[in-house]
C-alpha positions as CSV (number, residue, x, y, z in Angstrom):
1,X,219.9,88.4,40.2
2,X,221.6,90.8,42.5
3,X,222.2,88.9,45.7
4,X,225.5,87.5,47.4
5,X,226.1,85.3,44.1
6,X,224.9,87.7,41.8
7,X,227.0,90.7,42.3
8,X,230.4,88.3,42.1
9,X,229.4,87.2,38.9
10,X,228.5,90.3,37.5
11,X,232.1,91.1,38.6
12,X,233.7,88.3,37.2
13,X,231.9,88.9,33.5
14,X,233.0,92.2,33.6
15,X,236.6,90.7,33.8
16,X,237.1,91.7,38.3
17,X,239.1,88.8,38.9
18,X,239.1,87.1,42.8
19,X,239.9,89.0,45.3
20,X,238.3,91.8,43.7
21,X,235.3,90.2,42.7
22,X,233.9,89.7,46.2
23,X,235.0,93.6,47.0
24,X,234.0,95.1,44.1
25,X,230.3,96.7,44.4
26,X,229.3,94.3,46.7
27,X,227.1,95.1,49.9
28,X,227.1,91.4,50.6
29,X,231.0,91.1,50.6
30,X,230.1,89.7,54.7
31,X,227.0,87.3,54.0
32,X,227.1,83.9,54.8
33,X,227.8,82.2,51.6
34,X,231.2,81.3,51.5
35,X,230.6,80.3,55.3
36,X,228.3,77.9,54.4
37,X,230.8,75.9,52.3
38,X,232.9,75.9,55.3
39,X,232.2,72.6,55.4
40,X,233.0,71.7,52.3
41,X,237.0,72.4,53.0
42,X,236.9,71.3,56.2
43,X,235.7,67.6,55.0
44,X,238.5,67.7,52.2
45,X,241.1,68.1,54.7
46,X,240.1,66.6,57.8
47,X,242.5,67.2,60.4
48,X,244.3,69.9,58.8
49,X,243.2,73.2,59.7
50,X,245.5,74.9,57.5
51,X,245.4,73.4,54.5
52,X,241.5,73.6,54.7
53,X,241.6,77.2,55.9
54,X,243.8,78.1,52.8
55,X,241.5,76.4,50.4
56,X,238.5,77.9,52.2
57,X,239.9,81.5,51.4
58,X,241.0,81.2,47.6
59,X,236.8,80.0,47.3
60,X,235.7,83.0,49.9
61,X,237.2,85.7,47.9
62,X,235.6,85.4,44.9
63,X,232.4,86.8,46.3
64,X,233.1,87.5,49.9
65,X,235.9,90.0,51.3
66,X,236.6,90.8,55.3
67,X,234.1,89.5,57.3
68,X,232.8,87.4,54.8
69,X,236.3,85.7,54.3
70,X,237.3,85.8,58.1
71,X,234.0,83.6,59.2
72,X,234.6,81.4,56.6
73,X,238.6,80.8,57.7
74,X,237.0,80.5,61.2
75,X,234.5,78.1,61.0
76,X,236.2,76.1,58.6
77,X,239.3,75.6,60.6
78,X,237.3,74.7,63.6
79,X,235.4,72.1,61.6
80,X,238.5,70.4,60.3
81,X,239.8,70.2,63.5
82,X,236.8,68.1,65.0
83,X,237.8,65.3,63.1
84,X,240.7,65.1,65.4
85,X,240.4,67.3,68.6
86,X,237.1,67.0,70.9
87,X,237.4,69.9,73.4
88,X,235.8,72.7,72.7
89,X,237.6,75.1,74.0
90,X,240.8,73.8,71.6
91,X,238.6,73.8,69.3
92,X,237.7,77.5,69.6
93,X,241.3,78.2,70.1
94,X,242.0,76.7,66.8
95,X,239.2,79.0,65.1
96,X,240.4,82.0,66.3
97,X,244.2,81.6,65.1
98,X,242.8,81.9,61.6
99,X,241.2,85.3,61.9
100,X,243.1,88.5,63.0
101,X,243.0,89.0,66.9
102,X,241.9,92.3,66.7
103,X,239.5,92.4,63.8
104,X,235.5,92.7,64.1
105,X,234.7,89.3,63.8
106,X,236.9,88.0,66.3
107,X,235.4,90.7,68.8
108,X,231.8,89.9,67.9
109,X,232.8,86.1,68.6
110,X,234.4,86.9,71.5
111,X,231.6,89.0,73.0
112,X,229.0,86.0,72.0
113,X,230.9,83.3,74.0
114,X,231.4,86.1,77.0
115,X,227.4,86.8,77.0
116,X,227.1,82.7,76.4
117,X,229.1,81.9,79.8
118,X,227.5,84.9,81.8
119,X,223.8,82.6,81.1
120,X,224.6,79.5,80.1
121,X,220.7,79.1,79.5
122,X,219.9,80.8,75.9
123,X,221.5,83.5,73.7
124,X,219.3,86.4,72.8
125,X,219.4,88.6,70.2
126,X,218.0,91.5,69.5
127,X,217.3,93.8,67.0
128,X,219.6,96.6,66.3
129,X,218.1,100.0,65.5
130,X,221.4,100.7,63.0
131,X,221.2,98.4,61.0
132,X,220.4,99.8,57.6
133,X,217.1,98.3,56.6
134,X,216.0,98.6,60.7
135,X,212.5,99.7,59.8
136,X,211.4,96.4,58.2
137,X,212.5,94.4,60.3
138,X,209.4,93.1,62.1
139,X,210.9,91.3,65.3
140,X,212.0,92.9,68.7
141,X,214.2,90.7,69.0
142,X,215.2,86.3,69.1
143,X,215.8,83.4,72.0
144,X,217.9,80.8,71.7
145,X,217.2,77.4,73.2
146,X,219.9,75.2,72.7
147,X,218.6,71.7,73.3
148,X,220.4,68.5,72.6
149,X,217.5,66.1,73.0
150,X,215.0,65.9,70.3
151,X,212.2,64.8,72.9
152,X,213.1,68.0,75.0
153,X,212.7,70.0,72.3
154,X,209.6,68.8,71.0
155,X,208.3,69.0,74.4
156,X,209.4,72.7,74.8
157,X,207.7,73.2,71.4
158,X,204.4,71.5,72.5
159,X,204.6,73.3,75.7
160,X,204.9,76.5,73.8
161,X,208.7,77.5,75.1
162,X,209.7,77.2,71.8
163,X,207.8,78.9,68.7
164,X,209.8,77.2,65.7
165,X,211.3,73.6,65.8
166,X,212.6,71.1,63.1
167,X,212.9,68.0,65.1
168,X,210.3,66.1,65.6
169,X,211.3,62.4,66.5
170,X,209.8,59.7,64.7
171,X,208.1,58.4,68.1
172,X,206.5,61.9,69.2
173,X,204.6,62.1,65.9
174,X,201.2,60.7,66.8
175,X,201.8,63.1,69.6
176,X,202.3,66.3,66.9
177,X,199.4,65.9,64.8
């Protein structure tokens, strides 16, 4: 299978050693995988942002390069440092030390929490007309809702101010069916 895990491990049979391997022929070299396991080193070294960052990066870059590797040393770095610091702001701070100030990630991120404060209500997204598979993509664009109350949410849901949900607490579900 050619996917994000796919192409890697074509790389590494073929004898494309890490950091190679996540370069090498790889259109996914800035998915999400290795960002996903973010949490992974960030629960090994709780606390520690840079030992957890370091670890983080020797996994990313065996299928992951740039992007892919810079989201990972982000997110991890600001997961570790939860155990120990509350504030989000610190907390972003934190993150951003592990990615270069002036790379596309850290502008993206930046722009994000820029549009975030200038609404404060929901993050939109919508769908870019360069992105290079832009004719199947199907949706105009996404709304998101951040909610921190499962009951508000499955309200909003029921209510039809949300279209998708996950949470449904045990107590509302006479109320879903």
């Amino acid at each position: 299978v050619m996917d994000e895990y796919g192409i890697p491990r074509k790389n590494l049979e073929k004898g494309i050693m890490p950091p190679a391997s996540g370069a090498y022929d790889n259109v996914f070299y800035a998915g999400m995988g290795a960002a996903i396991r973010s949490e992974v080193w960030a629960c090994l070294c709780p606390g520690d942002p840079a030992l957890a960052v370091s670890l983080a990066r020797e996994d990313a870059c065996v299928d992951h390069v740039r992007d892919g590797v810079e989201a990972s040393s982000f997110l991890t770095a600001l997961e570790s440092a939860a155990f120990v610091e509350q504030d989000r702001e610190r907390l972003l701070e934190i993150g951003f030390s592990f990615i270069p100030e002036d790379g596309h990630l850290s502008r993206v991120l930046h722009d994000t929490l820029r549009w975030w404060e200038e609404c404060r209500d929901y993050v939109e997204v919508r769908r870019n007309p360069r992105y290079r598979n832009a004719s199947a993509v199907r949706l105009n664009g996404v709304r998101f809702l951040p909610t921190v109350n499962g009951f508000t949410e499955t309200r909003m849901f029921f209510n039809g101010k949300l279209h998708v949900t996950n949470n449904v607490p045990p107590e509302m579900t006479a109320y879903a069916r």
